[in-house]
N, C-alpha and C positions, 0 to 999 in steps of 0.2 A: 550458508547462513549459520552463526555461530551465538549460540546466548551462552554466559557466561553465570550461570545463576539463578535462581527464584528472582532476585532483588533486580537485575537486569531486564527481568521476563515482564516484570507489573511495571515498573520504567517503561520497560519499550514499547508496552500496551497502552498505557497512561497516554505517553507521546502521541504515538500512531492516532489516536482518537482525537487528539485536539490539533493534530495534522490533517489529519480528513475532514475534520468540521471546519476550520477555519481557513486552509490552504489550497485543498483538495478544490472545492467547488467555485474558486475564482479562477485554478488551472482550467478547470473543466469550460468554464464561459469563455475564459481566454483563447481556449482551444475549439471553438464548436465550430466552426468551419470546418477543421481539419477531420473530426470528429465524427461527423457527420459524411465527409467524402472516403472514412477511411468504415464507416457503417458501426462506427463504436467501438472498434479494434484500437485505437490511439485508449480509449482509458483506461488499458493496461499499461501503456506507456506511462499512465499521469500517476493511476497505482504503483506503478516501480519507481515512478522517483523520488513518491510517495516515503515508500519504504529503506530508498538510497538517504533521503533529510532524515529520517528516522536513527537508522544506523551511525549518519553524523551525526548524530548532536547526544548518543544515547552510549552512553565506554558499558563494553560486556558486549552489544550486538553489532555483531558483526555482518556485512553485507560484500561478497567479494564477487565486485562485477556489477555490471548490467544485466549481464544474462539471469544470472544469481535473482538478482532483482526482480524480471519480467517472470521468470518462476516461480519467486514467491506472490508473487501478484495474480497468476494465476489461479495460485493455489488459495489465497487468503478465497477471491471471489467463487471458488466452485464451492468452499465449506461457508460462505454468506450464501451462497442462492441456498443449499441444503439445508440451513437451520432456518431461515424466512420460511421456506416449506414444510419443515415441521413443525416450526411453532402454529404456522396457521389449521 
């Protein structure tokens, strides 16, 4: 994963947010079958490609792979469950 900049970092944050609000949870409905036999393991899947539309449409972040991807997908959700936990 590659950001090119301050100016690329709030771009790719900006994106990312109104990708997950608006994209994110019709993959997820679309996907709940799968979802559901795979015990919630697939929404790392829907989170990297998540972040693959992200990288597309965003010049500065760069996304090299899939793997790339399901890594940073990991990683965004272990630093979301940590801060839901301390803010509460």
């Amino acid at each position: 994963m590659q950001l090119r900049g301050l100016g690329a970092t709030l771009v790719a944050a900006a994106i990312l947010g109104i990708v997950n609000a608006i994209i994110r949870p019709l993959l997820v409905l679309l996907t709940l079958p799968l979802n559901i036999l795979t015990l919630g393991l697939f929404t790392f899947v829907i989170n990297a490609l998540m972040l693959l539309l992200t990288s597309a449409v965003v010049p500065g972040f760069v996304i090299r792979g899939f793997g790339s991807a399901i890594l940073g997908a990991i990683v965004l959700s272990i630093i979301s469950f940590v801060l839901t936990h301390l803010i509460r």
